[in-house]
C-alpha positions in Angstrom: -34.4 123.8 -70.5 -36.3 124.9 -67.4 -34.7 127.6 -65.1 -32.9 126.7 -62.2 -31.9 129.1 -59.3 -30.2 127.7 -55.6 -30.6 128.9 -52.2 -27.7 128.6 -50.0 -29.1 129.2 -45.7 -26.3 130.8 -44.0 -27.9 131.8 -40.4 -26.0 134.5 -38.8 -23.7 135.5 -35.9 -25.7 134.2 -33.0 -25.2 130.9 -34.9 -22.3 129.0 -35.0 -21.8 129.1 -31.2 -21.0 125.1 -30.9 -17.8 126.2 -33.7 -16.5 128.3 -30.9 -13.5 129.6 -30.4 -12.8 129.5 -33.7 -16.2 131.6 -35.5 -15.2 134.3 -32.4 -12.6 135.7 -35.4 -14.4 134.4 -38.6 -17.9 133.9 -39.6 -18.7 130.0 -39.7 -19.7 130.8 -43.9 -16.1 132.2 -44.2 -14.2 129.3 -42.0 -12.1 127.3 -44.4 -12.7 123.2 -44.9 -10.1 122.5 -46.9 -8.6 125.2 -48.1 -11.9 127.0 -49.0 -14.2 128.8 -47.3 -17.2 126.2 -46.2 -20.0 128.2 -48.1 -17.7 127.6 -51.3 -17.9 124.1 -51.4 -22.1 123.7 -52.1 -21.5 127.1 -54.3 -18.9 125.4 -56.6 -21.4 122.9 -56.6 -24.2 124.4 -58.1 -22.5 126.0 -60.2 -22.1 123.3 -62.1 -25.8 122.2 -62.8 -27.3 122.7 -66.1 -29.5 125.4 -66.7 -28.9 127.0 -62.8 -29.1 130.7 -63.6 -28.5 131.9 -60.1 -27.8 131.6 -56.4 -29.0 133.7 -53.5 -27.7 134.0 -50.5 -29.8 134.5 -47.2 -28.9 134.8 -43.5 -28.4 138.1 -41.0 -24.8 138.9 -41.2 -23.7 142.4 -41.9 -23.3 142.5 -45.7 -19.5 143.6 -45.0 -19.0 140.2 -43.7 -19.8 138.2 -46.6 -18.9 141.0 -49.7 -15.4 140.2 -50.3 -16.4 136.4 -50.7 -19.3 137.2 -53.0 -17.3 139.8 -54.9 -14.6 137.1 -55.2 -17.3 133.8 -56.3 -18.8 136.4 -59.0 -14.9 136.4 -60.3 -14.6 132.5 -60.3 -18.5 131.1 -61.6 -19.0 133.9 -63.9 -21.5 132.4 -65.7 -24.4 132.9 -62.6 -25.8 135.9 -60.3 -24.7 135.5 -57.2 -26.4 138.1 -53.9 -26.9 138.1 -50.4 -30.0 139.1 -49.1 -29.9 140.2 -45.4 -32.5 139.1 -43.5 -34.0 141.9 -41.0 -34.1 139.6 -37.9 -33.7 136.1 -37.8 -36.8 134.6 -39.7 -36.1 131.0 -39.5 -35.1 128.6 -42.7 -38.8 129.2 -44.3 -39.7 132.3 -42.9 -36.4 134.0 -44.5 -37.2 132.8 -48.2 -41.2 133.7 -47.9 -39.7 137.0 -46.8 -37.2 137.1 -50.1 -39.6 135.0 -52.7 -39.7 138.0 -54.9 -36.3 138.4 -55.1 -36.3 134.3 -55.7 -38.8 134.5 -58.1 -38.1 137.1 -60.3 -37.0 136.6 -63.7 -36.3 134.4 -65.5 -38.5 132.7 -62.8 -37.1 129.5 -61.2 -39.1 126.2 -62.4 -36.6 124.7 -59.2 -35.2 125.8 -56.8 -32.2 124.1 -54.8 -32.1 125.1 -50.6 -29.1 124.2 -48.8 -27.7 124.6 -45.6 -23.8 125.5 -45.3 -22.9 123.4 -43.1 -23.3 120.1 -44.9 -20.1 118.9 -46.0 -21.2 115.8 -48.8 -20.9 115.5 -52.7 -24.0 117.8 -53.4 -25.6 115.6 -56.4 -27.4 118.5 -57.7 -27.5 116.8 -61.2 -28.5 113.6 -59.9 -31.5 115.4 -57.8 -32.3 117.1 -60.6 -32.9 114.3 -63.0 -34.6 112.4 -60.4 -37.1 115.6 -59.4 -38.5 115.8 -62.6 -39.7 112.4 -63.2 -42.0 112.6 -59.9 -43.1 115.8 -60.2 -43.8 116.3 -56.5 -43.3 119.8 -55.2 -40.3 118.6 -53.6 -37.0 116.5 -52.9 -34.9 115.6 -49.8 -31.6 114.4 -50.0 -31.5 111.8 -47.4 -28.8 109.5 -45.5 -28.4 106.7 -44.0 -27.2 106.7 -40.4 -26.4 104.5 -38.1 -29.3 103.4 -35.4 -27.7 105.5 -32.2 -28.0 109.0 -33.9 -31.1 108.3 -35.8 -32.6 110.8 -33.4 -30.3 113.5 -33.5 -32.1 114.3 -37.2 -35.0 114.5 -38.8 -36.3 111.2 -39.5 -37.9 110.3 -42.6 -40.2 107.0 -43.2 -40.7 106.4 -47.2 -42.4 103.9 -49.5 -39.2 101.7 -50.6 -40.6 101.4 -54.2 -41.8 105.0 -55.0 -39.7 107.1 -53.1 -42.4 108.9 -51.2 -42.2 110.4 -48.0 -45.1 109.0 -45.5 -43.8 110.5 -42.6 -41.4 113.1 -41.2 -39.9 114.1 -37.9 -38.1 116.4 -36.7 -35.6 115.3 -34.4 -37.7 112.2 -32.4 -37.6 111.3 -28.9 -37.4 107.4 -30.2 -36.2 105.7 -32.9 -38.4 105.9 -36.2 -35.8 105.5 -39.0 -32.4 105.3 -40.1 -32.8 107.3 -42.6 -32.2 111.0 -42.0 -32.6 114.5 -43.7 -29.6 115.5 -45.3 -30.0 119.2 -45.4 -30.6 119.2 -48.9 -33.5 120.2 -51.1 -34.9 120.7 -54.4 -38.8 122.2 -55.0 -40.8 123.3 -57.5 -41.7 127.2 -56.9 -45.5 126.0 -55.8 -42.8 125.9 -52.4 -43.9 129.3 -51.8 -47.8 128.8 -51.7 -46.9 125.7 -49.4 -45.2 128.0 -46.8 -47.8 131.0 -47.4 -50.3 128.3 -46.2 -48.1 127.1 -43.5 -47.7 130.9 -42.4 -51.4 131.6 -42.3 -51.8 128.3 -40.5 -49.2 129.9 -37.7 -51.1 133.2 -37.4 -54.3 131.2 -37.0 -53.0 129.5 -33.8 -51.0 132.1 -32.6 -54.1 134.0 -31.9 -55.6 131.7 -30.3 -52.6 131.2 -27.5 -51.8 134.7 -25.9 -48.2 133.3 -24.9 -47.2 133.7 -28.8 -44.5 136.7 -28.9 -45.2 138.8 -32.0 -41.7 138.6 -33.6 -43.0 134.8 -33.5 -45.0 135.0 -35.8 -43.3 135.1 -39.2 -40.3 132.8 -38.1 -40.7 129.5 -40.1 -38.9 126.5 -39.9 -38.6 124.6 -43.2 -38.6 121.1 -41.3 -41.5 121.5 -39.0 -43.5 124.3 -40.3 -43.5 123.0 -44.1 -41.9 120.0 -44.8 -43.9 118.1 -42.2 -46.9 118.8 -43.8 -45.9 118.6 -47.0 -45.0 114.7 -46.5 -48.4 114.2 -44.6 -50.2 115.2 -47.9 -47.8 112.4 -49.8 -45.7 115.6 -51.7 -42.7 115.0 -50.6 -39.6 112.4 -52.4 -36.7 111.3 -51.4 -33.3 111.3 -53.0 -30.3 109.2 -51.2 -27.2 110.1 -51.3 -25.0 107.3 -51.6 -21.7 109.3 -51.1 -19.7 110.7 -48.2 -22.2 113.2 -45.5 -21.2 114.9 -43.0 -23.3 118.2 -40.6 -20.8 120.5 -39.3 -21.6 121.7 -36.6 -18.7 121.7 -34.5 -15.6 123.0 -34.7 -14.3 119.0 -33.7 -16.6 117.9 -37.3 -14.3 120.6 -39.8 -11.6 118.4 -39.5 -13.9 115.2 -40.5 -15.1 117.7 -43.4 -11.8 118.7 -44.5 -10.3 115.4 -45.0 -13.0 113.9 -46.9 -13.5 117.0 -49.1 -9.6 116.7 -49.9 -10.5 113.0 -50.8 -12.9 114.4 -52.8 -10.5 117.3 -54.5 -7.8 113.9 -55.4 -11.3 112.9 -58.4 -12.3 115.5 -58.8 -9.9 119.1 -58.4 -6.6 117.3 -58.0 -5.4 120.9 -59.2 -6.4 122.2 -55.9 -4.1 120.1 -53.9 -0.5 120.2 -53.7 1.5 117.8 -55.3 2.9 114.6 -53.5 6.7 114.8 -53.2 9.3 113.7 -49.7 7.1 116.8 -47.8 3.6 116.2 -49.2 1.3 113.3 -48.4 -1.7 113.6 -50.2 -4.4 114.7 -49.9 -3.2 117.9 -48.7 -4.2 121.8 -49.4 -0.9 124.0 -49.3 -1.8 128.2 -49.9 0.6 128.8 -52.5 1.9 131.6 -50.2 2.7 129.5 -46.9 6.7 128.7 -46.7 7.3 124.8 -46.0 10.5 123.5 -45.1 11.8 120.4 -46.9 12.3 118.2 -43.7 8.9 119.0 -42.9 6.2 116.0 -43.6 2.8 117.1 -44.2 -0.1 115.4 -44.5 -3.0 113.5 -45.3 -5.8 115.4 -44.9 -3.9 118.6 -44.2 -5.2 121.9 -45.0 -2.5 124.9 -44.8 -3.7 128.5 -45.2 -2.4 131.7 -46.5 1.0 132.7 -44.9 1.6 130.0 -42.9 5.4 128.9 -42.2 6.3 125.1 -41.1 9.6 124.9 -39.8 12.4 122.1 -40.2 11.1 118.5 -39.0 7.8 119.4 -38.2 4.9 116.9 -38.7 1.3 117.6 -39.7 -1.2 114.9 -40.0 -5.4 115.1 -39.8 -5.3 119.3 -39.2 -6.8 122.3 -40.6 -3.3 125.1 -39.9 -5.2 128.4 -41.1 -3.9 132.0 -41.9 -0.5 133.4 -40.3 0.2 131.0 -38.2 4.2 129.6 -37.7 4.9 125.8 -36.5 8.3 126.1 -35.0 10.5 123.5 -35.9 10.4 119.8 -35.5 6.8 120.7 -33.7 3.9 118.0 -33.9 0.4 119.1 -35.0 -2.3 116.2 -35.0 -5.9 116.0 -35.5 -6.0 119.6 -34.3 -7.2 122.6 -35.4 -4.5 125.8 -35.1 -6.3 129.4 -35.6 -5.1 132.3 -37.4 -1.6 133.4 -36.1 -0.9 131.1 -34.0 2.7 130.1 -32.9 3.9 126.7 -32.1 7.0 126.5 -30.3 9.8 124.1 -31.2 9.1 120.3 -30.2 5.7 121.4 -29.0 3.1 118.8 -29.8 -0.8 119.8 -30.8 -3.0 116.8 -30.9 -6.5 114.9 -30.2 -8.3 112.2 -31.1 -10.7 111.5 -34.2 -14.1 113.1 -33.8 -16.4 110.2 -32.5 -19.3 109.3 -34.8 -21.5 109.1 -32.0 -21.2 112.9 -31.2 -20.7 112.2 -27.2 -21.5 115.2 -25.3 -18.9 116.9 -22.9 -16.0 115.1 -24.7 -13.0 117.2 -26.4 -11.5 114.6 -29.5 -10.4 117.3 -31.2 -7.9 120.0 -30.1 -8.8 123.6 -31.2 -6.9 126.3 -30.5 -7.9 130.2 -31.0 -6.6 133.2 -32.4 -3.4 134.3 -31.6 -2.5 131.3 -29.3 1.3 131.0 -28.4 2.9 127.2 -27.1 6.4 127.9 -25.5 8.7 125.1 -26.2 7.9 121.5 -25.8 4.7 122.1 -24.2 2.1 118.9 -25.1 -2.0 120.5 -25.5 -4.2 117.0 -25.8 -7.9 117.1 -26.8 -8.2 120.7 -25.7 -10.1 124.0 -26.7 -8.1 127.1 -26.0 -9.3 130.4 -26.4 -7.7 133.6 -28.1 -4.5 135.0 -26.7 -2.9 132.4 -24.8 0.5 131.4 -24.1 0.7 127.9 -23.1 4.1 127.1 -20.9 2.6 123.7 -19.3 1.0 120.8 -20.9 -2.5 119.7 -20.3 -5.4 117.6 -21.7 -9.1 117.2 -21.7 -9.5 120.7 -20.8 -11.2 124.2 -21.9 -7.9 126.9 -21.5 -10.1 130.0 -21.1 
């Protein structure tokens, strides 16, 4: 069986701005969808693909901030290496695994190699790409998905030959309307990858020095979509793979709670262990840490995700909400479609809620309610489709608004 190794793109701290307030505490990797930490879900997944020896980790956080997480995956999918390779500056999605393909490439040396970015919440077919990879034979695969028409543009678009699978054309992000079908984030490539970038690279130097406006730390950031992959369907070496399941980016803190629920949809086929079982408090699907403290009047759930040392008082009601660690809902409080950061404290008969996250991604409008570290609601107070920031106490209602 021919080696297999996975690449998981984690960015670093001057990413992640758009999941603000909530990556001002906790690095977007380490934020948990559905009771896990978001890099853990693509992770568990390629863990499970046959003959995957390793995955690597690459972005430019402090190597503190991502340890304990490592040190605790290496403890759960024994059977593969898993690092973190820090990147010295940010390099870009290409120009950080040029920079690391040693490291990628050392024995036993990959035949494939999977590349995915964390914040894709879908089913991850590894398998299926895998299967499907080494019939063609090209150097590489896209996962792709279908979108509606309106947010065609807000990915890259991919045109493809319907009968083989091959990618014709490929834009990044157009100003008009090519395709409905997008780039999932998703990738599988034969290790020829890294003469495909080396070329792209020297093709980069090459025009940098002929426009004197080109800043030198410039010159060795790559991006995967433009710099490589763009070319790499222009020569017909490029194939696509559609994903038939659930997608979803996250790139909001808003999106997590669209993540969450359909991962816990996910967990009911797939983990059920990792939910909690349904009973008079529990609707499923729901994530409960086995060390938060629920009340039996409480109702949780679905698509509730409770972290580590929560408590949820008499009567309260949780619906559509992501509660993470420490914090206390008072009772017969009312959290709904909401995010609640770490040790936060909801008064009794306060009410937390939003709206759905609208598909169409409409700029300047708060669905979602988020709410910081260490935010406090006094009694009965009512916080609608707002984004509060850390250490606030709330003693009035109000909605559509951003509490700094």
């Amino acid at each position: 069986m021919s080696v297999t190794k996975g690449v998981l793109l984690v960015g670093g701290p001057s990413k992640g701005t758009r999941m603000r307030p909530l990556t001002l505490d906790c690095a977007k990797p380490l934020l948990p969808i559905a009771g896990k930490p978001m890099i853990w879900h693509p992770l568990s997944a390629l863990a499970k693909v046959p003959g995957l020896t390793e995955v690597i980790i690459i972005g430019f956080y402090e190597d503190s901030v991502l340890s304990g997480f490592i040190k605790d995956a290496k403890r759960e999918f024994p059977n593969i290496a898993i690092s973190y390779l820090r990147e010295y500056r940010p390099l870009g999605t290409a120009g950080g695994l040029y920079h690391f393909r040693d490291s990628i490439l050392r024995p036993p040396v990959p035949q494939n190699i999977f590349i995915c970015n964390i914040d894709i919440c879908c089913s991850f077919p590894f398998t299926e790409m895998l299967e499907f990879h080494s019939k063609h034979r090209g150097v590489g695969t896209i996962l792709t998905v279908k979108v509606k028409r309106e947010i065609a543009t807000h990915y890259g678009s991919i045109v493809h030959d319907p009968a083989t699978l091959q990618v014709l054309h490929y834009v990044e992000k157009p100003e008009g309307w090519i395709s409905d079908m997008v780039n999932g984030g998703v990738y599988l490539f034969d290790r020829s990858l890294f003469d495909e970038i080396k070329e792209a690279m020297a093709d980069k130097t090459a025009r940098a020095a002929e426009d004197p406006l080109v800043q030198p730390d410039d010159m060795q950031k790559l991006a995967l979509e433009t710099d490589v992959i763009v070319p790499l369907a222009a020569s017909k070496k490029m194939y696509v793979y559609q994903c038939k399941d659930f997608w979803r980016q996250i790139k909001t803190a808003a999106s997590a709670v669209t993540a969450s629920s359909l991962y816990l949809s996910r967990f009911a086929k797939t983990a059920p262990e990792l939910l909690a079982p349904s009973g008079p408090t529990i609707i499923s699907p729901a994530f409960v840490d086995p060390t938060a403290q629920i009340a039996p009047t409480a109702k949780i759930g679905p698509n509730v995700a409770i972290g580590p040392h929560c408590q949820v008082g008499e009567g309260v009601r949780v619906k559509d909400a992501i509660i993470l660690e420490g914090s206390t809902l008072d009772q017969h409080s009312c959290v709904l479609n909401s995010i609640v950061g770490m040790n936060c404290h909801i008064g009794p008969w306060a009410r937390v809620d939003g709206s759905p996250e609208p598909e169409s991604g409409v700029k300047g409008q708060i669905s979602v309610t988020i709410l910081g570290t260490e935010v406090t609601l006094t009694p009965e107070t009512h916080v609608r489709s707002c984004i509060v920031l850390p250490n606030k106490s709330l003693n009035k209602s109000s909605a559509n608004q951003v509490l700094l």
